[in-house]
ROSE-4610 file (N, C-alpha, C; in Angstrom, 1 decimal, always signed):
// ROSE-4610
residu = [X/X/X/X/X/X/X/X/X/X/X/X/X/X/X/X/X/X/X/X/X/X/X/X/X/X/X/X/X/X/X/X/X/X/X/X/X/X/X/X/X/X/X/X/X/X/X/X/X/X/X/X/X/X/X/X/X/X/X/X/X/X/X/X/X/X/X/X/X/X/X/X/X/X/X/X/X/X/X/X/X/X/X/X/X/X/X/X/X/X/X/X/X/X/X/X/X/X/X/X/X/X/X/X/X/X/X/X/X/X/X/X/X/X/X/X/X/X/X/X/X/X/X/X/X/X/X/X/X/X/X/X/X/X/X/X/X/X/X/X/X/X/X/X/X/X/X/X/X/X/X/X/X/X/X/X/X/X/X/X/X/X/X/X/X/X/X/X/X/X/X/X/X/X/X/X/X/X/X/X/X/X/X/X/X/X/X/X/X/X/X/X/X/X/X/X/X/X/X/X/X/X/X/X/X/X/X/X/X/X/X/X/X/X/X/X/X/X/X/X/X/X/X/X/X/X/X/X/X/X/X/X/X/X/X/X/X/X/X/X/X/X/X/X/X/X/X/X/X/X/X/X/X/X/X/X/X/X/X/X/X/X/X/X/X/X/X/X/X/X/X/X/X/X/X/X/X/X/X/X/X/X/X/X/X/X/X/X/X/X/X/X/X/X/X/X/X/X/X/X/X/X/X/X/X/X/X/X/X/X/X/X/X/X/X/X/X/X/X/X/X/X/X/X/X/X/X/X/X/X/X/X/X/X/X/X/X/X/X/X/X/X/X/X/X/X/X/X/X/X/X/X/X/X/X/X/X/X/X/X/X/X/X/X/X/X/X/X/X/X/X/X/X/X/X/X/X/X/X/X/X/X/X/X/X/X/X/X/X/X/X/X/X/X/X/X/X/X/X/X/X/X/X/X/X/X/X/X/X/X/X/X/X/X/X/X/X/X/X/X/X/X/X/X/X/X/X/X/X/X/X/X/X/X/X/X/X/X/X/X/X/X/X/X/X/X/X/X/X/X/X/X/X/X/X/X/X/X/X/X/X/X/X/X/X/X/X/X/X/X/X/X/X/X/X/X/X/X/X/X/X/X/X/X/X/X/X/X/X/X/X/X/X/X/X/X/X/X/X/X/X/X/X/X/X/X/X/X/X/X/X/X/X/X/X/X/X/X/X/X/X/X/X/X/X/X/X/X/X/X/X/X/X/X/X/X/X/X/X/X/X/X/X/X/X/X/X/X/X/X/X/X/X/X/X/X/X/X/X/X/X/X/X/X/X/X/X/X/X/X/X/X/X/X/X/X/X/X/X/X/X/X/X/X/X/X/X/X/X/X/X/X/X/X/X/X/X/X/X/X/X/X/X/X/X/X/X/X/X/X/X/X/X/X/X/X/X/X/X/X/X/X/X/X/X/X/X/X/X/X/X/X/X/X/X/X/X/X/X/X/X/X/X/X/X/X/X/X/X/X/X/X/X/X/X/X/X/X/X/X/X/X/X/X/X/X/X/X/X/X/X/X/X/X/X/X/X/X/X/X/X/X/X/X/X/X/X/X/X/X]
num = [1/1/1/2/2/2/3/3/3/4/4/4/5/5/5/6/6/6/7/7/7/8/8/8/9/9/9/10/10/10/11/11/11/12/12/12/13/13/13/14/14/14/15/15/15/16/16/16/17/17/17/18/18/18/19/19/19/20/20/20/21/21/21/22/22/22/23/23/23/24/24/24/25/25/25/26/26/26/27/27/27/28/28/28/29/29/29/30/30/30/31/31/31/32/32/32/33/33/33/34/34/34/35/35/35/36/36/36/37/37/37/38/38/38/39/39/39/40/40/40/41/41/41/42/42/42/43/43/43/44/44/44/45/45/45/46/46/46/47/47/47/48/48/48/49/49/49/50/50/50/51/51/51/52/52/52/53/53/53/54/54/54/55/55/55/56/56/56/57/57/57/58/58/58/59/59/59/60/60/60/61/61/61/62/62/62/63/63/63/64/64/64/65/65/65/66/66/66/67/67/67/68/68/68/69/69/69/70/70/70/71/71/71/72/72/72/73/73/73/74/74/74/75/75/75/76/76/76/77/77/77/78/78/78/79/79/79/80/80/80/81/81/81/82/82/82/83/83/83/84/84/84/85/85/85/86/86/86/87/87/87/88/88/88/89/89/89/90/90/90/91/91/91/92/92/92/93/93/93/94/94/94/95/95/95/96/96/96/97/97/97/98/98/98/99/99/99/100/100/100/101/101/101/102/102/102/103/103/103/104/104/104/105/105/105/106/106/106/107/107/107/108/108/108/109/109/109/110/110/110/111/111/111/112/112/112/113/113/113/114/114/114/115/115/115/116/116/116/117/117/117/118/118/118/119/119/119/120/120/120/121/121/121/122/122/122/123/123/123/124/124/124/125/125/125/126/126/126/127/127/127/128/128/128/129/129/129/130/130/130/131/131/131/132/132/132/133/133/133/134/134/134/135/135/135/136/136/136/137/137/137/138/138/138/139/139/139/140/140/140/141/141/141/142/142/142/143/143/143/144/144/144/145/145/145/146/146/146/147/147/147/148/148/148/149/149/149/150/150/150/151/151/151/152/152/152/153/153/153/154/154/154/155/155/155/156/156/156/157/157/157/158/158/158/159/159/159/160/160/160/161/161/161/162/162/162/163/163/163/164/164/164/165/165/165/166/166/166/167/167/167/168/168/168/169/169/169/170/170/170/171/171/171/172/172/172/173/173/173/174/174/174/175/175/175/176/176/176/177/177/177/178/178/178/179/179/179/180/180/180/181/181/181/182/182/182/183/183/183/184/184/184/185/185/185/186/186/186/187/187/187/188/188/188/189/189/189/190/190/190/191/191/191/192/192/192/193/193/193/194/194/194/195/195/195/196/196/196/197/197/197/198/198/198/199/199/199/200/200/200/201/201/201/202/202/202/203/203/203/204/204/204/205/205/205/206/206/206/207/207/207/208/208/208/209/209/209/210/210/210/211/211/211/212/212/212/213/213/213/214/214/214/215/215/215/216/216/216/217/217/217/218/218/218/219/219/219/220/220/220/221/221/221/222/222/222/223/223/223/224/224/224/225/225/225/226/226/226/227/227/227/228/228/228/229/229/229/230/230/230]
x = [+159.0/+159.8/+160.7/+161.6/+162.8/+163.4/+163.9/+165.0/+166.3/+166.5/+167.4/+167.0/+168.3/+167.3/+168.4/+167.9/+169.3/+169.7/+168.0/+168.7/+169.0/+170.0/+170.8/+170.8/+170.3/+169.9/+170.7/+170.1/+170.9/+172.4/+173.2/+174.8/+174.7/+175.7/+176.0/+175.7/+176.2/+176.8/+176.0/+174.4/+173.4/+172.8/+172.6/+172.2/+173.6/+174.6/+175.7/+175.4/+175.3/+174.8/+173.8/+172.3/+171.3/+171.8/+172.6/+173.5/+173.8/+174.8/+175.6/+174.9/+174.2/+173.3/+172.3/+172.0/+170.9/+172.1/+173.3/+174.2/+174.7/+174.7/+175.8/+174.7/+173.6/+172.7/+172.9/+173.9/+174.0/+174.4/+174.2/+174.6/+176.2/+177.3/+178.7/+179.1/+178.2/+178.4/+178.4/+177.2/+176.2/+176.8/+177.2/+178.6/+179.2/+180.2/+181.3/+180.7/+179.8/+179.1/+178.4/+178.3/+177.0/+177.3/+178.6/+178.6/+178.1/+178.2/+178.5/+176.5/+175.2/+174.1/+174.1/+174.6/+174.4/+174.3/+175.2/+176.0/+175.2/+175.1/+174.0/+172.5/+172.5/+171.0/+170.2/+170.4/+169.9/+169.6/+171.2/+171.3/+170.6/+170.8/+169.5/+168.1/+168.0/+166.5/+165.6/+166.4/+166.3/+166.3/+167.0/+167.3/+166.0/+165.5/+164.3/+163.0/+163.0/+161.9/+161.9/+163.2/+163.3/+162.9/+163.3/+163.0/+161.3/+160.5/+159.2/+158.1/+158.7/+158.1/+156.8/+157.3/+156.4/+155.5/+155.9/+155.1/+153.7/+154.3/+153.4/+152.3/+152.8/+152.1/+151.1/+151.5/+149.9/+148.9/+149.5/+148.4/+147.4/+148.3/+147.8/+148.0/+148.1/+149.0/+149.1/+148.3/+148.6/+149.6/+150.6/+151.1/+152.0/+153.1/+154.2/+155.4/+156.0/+157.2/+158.4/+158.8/+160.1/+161.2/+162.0/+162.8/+164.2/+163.8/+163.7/+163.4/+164.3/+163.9/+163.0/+161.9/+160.7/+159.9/+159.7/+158.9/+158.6/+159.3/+158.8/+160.0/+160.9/+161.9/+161.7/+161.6/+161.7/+163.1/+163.1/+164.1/+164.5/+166.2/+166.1/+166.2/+166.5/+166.3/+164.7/+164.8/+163.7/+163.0/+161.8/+160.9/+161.0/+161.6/+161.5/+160.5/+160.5/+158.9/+157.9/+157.7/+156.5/+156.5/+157.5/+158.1/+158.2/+157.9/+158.7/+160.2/+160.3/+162.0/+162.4/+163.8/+164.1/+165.5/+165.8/+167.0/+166.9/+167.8/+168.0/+167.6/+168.2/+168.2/+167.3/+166.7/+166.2/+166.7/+166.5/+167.6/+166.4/+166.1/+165.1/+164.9/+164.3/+163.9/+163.4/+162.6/+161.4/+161.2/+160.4/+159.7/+158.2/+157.6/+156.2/+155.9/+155.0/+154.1/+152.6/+152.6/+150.9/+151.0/+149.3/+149.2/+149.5/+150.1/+150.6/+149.0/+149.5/+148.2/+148.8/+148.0/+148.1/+147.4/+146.3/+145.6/+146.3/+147.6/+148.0/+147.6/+147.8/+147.1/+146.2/+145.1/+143.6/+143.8/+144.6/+144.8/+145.9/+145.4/+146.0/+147.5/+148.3/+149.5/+150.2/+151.6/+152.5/+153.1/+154.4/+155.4/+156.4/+157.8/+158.4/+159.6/+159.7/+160.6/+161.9/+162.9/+164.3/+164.5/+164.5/+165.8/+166.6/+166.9/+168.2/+168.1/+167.3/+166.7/+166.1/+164.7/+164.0/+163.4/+163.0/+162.3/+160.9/+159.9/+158.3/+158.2/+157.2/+156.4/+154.7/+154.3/+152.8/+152.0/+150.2/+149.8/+148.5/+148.5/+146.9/+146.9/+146.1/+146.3/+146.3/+147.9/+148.4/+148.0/+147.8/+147.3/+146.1/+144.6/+143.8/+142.7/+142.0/+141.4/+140.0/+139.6/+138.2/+137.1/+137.2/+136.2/+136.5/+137.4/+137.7/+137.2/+137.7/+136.8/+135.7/+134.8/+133.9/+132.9/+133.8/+133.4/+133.5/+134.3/+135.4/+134.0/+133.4/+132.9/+131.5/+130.8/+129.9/+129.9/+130.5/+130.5/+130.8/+131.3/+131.1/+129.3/+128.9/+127.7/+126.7/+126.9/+125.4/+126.2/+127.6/+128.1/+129.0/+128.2/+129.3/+130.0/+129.1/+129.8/+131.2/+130.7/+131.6/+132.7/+133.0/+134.1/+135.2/+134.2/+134.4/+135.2/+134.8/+135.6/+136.9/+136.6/+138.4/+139.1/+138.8/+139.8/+139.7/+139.0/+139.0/+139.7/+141.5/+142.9/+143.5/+142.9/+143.5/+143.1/+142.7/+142.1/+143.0/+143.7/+144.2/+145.9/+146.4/+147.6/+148.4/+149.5/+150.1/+151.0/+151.3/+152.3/+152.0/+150.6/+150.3/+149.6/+149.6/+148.6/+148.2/+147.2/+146.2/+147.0/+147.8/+147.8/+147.2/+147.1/+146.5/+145.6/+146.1/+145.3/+143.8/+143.1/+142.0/+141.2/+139.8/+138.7/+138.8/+139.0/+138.9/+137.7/+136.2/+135.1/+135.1/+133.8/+133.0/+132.7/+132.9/+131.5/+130.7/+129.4/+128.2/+128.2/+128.0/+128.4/+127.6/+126.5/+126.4/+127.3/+128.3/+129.0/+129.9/+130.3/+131.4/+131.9/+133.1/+134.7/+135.4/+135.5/+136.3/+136.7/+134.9/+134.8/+135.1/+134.6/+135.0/+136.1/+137.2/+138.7/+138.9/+138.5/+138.9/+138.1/+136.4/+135.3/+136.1/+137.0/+136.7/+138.4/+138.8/+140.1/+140.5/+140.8/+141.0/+142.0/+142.5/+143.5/+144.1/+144.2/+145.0/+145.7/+146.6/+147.4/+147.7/+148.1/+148.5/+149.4/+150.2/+152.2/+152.7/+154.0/+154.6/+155.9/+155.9/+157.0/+158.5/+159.3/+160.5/+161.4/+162.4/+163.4/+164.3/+165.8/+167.0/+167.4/+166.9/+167.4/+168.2/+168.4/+168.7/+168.5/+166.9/+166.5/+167.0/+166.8/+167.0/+168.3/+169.7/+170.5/+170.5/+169.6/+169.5/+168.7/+168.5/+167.9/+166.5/+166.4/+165.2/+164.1/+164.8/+163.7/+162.6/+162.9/+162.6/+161.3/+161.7/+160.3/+159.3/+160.0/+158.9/+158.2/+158.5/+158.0/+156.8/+157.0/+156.2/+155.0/+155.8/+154.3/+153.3/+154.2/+153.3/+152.2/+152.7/+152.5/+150.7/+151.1/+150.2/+149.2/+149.3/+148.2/+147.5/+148.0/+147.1/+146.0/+146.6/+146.1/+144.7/+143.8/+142.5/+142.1/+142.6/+142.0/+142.4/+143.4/+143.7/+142.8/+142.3/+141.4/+140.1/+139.6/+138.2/+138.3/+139.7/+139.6/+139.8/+140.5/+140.4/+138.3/+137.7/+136.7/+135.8/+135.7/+135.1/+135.5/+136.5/+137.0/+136.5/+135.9/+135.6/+134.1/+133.7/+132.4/+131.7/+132.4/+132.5/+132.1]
y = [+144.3/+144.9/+146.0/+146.6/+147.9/+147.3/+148.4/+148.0/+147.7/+149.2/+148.7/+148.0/+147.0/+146.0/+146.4/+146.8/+146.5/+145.2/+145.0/+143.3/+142.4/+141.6/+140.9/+139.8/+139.2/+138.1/+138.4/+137.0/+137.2/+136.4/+137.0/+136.1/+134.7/+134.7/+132.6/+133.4/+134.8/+135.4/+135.4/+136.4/+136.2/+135.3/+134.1/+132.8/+132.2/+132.3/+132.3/+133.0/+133.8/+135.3/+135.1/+134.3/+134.1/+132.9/+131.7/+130.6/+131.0/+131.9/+132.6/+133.0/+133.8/+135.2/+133.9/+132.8/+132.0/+130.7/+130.4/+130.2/+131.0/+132.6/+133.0/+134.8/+134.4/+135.2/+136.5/+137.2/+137.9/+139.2/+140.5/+141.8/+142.2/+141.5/+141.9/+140.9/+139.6/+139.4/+140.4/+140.6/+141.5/+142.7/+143.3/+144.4/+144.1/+143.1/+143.1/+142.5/+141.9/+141.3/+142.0/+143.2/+144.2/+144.7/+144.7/+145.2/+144.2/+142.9/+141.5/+141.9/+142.0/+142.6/+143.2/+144.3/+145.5/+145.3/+144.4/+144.4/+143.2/+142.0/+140.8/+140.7/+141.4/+141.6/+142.6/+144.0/+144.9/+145.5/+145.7/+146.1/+145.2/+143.9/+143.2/+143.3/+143.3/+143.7/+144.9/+146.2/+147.1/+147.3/+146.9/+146.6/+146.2/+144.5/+144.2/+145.3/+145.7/+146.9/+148.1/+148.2/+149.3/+149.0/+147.5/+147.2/+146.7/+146.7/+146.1/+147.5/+148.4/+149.8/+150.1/+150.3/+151.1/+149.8/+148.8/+147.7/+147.4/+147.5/+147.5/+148.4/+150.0/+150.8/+150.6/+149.9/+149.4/+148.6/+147.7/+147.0/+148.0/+148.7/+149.1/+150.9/+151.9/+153.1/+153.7/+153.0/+153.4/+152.4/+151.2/+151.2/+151.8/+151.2/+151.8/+150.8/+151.9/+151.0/+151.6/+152.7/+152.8/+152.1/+151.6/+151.0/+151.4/+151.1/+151.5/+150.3/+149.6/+149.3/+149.9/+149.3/+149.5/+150.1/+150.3/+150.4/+149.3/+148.9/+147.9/+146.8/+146.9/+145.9/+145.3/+144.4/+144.1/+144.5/+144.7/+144.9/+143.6/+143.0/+141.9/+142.0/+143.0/+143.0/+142.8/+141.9/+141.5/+142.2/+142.2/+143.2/+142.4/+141.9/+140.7/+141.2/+142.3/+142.4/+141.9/+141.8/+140.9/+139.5/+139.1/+137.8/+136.4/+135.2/+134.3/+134.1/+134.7/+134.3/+135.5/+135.3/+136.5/+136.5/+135.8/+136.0/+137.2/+138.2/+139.6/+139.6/+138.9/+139.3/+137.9/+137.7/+136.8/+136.5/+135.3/+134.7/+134.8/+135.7/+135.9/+137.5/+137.5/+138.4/+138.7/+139.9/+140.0/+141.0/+141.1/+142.5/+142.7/+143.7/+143.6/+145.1/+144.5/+146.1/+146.0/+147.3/+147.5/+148.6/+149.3/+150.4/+150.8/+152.0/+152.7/+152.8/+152.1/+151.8/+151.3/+152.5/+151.7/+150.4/+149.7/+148.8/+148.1/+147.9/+147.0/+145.7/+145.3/+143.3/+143.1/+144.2/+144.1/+143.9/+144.5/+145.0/+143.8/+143.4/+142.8/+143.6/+142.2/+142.5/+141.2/+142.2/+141.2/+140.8/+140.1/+139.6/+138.4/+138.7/+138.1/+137.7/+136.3/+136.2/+135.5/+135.4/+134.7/+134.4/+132.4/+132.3/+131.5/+131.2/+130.1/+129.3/+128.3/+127.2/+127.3/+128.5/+128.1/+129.7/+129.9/+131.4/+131.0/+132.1/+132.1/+133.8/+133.5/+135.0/+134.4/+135.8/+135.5/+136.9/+136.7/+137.7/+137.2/+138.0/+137.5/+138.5/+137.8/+138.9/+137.5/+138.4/+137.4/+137.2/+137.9/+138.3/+139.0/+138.7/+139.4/+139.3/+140.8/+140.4/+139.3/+139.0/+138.2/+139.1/+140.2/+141.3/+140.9/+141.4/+141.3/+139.9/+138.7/+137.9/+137.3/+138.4/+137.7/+138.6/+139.7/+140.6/+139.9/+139.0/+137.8/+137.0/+135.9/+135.2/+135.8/+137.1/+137.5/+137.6/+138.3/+138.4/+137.3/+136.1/+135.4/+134.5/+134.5/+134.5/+135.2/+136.2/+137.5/+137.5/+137.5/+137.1/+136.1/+134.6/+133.8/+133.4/+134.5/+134.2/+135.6/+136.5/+137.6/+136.6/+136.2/+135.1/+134.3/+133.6/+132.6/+133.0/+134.3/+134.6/+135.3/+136.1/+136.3/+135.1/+134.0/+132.9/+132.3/+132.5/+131.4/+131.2/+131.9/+131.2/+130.2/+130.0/+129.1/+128.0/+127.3/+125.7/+125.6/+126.8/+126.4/+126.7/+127.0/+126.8/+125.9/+125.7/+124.9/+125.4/+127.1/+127.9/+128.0/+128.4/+129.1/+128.2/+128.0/+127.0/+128.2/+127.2/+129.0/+127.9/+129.3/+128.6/+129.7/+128.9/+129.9/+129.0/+129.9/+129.4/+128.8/+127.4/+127.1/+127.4/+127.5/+127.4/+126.2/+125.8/+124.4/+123.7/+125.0/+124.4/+124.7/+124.0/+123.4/+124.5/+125.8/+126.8/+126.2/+126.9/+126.6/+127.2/+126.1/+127.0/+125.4/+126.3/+125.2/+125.1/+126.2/+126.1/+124.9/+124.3/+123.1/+123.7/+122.3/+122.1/+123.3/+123.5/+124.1/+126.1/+126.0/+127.4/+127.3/+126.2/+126.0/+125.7/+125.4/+125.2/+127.2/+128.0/+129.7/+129.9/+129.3/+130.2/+129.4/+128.4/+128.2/+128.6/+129.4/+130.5/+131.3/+131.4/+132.6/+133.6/+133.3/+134.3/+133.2/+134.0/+133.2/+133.9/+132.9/+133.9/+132.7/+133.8/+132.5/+132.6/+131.5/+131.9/+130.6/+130.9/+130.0/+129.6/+128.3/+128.1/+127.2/+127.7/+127.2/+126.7/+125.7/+125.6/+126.3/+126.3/+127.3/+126.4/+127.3/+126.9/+128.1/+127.3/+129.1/+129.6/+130.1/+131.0/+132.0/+132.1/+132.5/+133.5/+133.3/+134.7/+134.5/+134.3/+135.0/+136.3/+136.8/+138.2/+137.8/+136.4/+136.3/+136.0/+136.1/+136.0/+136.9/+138.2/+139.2/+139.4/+138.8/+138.2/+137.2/+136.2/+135.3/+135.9/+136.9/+137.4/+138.7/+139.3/+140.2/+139.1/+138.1/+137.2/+136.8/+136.4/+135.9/+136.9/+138.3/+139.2/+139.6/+139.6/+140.1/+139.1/+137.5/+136.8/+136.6/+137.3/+137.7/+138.5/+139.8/+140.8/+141.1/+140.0/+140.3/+139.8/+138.6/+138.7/+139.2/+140.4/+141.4/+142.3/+142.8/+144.1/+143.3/+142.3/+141.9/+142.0/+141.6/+141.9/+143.2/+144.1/+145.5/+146.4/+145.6/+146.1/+145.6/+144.1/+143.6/+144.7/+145.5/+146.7/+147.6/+148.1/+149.3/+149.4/+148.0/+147.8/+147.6/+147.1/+146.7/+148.1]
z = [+21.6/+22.6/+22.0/+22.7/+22.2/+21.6/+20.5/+19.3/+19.9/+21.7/+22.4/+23.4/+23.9/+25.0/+26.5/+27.3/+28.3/+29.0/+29.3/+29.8/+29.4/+29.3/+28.7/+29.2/+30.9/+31.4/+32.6/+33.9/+34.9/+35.1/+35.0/+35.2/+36.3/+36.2/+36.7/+38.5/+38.8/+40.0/+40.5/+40.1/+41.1/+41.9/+40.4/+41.5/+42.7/+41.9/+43.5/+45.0/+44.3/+45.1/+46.4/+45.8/+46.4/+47.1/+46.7/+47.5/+48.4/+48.3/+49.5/+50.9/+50.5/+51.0/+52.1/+51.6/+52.4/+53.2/+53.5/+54.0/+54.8/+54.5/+55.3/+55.7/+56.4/+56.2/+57.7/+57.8/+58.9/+58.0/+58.9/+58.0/+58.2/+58.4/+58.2/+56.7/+56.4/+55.5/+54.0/+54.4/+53.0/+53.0/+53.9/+54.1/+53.0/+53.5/+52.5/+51.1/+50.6/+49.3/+48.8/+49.4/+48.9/+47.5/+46.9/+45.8/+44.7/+44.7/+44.1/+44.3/+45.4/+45.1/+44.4/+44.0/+43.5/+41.8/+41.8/+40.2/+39.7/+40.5/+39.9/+39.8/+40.4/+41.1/+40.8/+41.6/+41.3/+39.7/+39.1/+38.0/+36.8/+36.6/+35.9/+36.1/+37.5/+38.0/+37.1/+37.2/+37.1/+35.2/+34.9/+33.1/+32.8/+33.5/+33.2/+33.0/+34.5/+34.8/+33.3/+33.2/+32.5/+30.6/+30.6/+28.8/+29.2/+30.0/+30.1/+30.4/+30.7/+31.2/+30.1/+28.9/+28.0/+28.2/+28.1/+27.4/+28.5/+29.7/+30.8/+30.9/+30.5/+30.9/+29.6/+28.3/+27.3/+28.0/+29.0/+29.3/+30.5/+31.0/+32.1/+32.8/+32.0/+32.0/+33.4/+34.5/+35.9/+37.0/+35.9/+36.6/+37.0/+38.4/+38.6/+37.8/+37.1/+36.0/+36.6/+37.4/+37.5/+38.4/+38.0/+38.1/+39.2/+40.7/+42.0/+42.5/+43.9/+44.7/+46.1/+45.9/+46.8/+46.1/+44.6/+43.7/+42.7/+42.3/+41.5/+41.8/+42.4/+43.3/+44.3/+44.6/+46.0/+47.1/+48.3/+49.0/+49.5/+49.7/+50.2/+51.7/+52.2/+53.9/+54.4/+55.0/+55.5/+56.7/+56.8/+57.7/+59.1/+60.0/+60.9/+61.6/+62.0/+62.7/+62.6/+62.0/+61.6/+60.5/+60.7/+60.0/+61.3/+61.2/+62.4/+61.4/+60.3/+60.0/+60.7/+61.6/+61.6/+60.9/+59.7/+59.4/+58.8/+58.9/+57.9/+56.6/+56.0/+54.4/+53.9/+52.8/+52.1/+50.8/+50.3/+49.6/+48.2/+47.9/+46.5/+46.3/+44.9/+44.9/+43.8/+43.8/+42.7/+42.1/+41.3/+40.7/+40.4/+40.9/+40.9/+39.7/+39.4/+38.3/+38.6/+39.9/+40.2/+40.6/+40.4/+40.7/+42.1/+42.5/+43.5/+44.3/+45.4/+46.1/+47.9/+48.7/+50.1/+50.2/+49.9/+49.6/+48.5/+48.5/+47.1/+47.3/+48.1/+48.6/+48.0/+47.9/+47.3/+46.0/+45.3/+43.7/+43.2/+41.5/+41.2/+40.8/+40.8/+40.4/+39.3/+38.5/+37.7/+38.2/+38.5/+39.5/+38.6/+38.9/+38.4/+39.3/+40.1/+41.3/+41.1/+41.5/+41.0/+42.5/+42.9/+44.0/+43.7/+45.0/+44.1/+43.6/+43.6/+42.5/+41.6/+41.3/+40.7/+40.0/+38.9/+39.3/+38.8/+38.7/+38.4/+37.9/+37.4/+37.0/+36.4/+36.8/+36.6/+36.8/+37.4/+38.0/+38.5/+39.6/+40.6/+41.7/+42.4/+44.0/+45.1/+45.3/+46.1/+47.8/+48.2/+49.5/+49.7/+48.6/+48.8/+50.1/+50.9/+51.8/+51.2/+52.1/+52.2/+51.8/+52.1/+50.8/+49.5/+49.0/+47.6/+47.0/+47.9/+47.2/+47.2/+48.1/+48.0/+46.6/+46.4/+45.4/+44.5/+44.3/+43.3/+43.0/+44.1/+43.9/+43.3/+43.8/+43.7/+42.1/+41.3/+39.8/+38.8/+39.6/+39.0/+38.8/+40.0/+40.2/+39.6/+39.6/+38.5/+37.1/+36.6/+35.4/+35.4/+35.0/+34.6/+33.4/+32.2/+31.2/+30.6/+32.0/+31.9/+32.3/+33.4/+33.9/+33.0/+32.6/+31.3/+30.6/+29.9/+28.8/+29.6/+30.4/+31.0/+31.3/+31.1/+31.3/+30.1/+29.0/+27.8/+27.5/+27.3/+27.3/+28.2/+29.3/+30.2/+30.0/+29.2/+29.0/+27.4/+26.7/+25.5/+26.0/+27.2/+27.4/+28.2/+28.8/+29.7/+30.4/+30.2/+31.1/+32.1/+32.4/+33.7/+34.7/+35.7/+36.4/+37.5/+38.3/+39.3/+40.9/+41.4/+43.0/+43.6/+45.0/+45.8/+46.9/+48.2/+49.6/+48.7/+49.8/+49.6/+50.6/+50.8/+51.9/+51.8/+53.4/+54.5/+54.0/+54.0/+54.0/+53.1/+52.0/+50.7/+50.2/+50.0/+49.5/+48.5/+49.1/+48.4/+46.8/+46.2/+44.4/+43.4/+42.8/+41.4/+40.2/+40.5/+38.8/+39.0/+37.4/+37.2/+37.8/+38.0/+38.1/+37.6/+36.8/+35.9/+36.8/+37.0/+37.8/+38.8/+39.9/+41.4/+41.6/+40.7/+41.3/+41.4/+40.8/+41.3/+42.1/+42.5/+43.6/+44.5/+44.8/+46.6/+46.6/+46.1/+46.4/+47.3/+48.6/+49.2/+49.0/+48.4/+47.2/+45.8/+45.0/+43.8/+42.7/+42.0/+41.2/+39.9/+38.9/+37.7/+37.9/+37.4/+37.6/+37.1/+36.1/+35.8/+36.5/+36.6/+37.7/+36.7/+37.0/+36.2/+36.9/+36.8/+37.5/+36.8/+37.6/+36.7/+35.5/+34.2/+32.8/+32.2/+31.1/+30.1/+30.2/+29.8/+29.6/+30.7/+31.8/+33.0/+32.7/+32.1/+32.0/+30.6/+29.6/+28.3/+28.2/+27.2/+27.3/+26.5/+26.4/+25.7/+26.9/+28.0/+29.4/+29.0/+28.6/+28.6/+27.6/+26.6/+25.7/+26.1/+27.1/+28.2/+28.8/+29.5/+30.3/+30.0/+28.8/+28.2/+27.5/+26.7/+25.9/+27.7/+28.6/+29.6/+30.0/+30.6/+31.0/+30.1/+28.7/+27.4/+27.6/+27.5/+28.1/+29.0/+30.0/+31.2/+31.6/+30.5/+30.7/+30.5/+29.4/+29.8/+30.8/+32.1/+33.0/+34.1/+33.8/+34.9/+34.8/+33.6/+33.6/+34.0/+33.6/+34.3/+36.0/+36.6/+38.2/+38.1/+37.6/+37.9/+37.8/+36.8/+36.5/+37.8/+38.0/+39.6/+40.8/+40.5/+41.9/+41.5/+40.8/+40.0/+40.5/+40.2/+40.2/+41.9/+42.8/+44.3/+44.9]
């Protein structure tokens, strides 16, 4: 990582912050608290984004790394249109590294989420359509030893586990166990899930999150190559 580092971890405040904000969730609150966002939240967010940028753009030089909410930030006002929450604001929040895409659903992504209990980071496609995976299942099918080896780290680690929606019904598949917990997927993601520890406002998050990130990455370019190839 950088010789200089800006992020330094998240303070005791933000997780307060996200307490608050999911108690007291109306917009005259976040008025007056907006700066207490600004300063716990944003500004670490953005530190992160900013010490992980070059490093990102090795694995992948089309992502988006700048360090902006609604670019690689999440916003916490919530879209209620199209939510059954309709509370305003949401008590989390995240950071994503993927390529600038109307179609981002389809495309894998990195993601690194903080709420009030607990935070996670990882990568997958979290909302992929029913095309994409059937593109998914299909390559594993005509290559399954292409497959195999984009995951040969996952049977020698214990950080990451795969979630993600299942199919109700059985799909039809001869491959092991091992392959059919990913073919009967309707979306999936690897992600490590933490409760709030240390690590969390140290600045050595910041090296968790890059070694995670780095072991991912060959089986992000094998989904990027399945899209290439579709």
């Amino acid at each position: 990582m950088k010789q200089t580092q800006n992020f330094q971890g998240f303070p005791t405040e933000a997780i307060k912050f996200l307490h608050d904000i999911s108690r007291n969730n109306n917009k005259t609150w976040f008025e007056e608290h907006k700066q207490r966002y600004q300063d716990f939240l944003v500004t670490p967010l953005k530190n992160l984004v900013t010490d992980l940028g070059d490093f990102m753009l090795v694995i992948d030089p089309y992502l988006e790394v700048r360090p902006a909410v609604n670019k690689t930030i999440s916003k916490i006002h919530r879209d209620t249109r199209f939510s059954t929450d309709k509370s305003p604001f949401k008590d989390r929040m995240w950071l994503t590294f993927k390529r600038p895409n109307k179609n981002w659903k389809d495309a894998p992504a990195f993601f690194f989420e903080i709420t009030p209990n607990a935070y996670r980071y990882g990568m997958g496609l979290y909302a992929a359509s029913p095309q994409t995976m059937s593109f998914f299942r299909k390559a594993i099918d005509e290559n399954l030893k292409a497959f195999l080896k984009s995951i040969s780290f996952y049977s020698k680690q214990s950080r990451f586990i795969v979630e993600g929606e299942e199919y109700k019904r059985k799909l039809k598949s001869d491959h092991p166990a091992n392959v059919q917990e990913w073919y009967q997927k309707r979306n999936f993601y690897l992600v490590c899930n933490r409760n709030m520890d240390d690590r969390i406002s140290s600045p050595d998050l910041l090296d968790d999150l890059a070694s995670g990130f780095n072991e991912l990455a060959p089986f992000y370019n094998y989904i990027w190559d399945i899209r290439h190839k579709a």
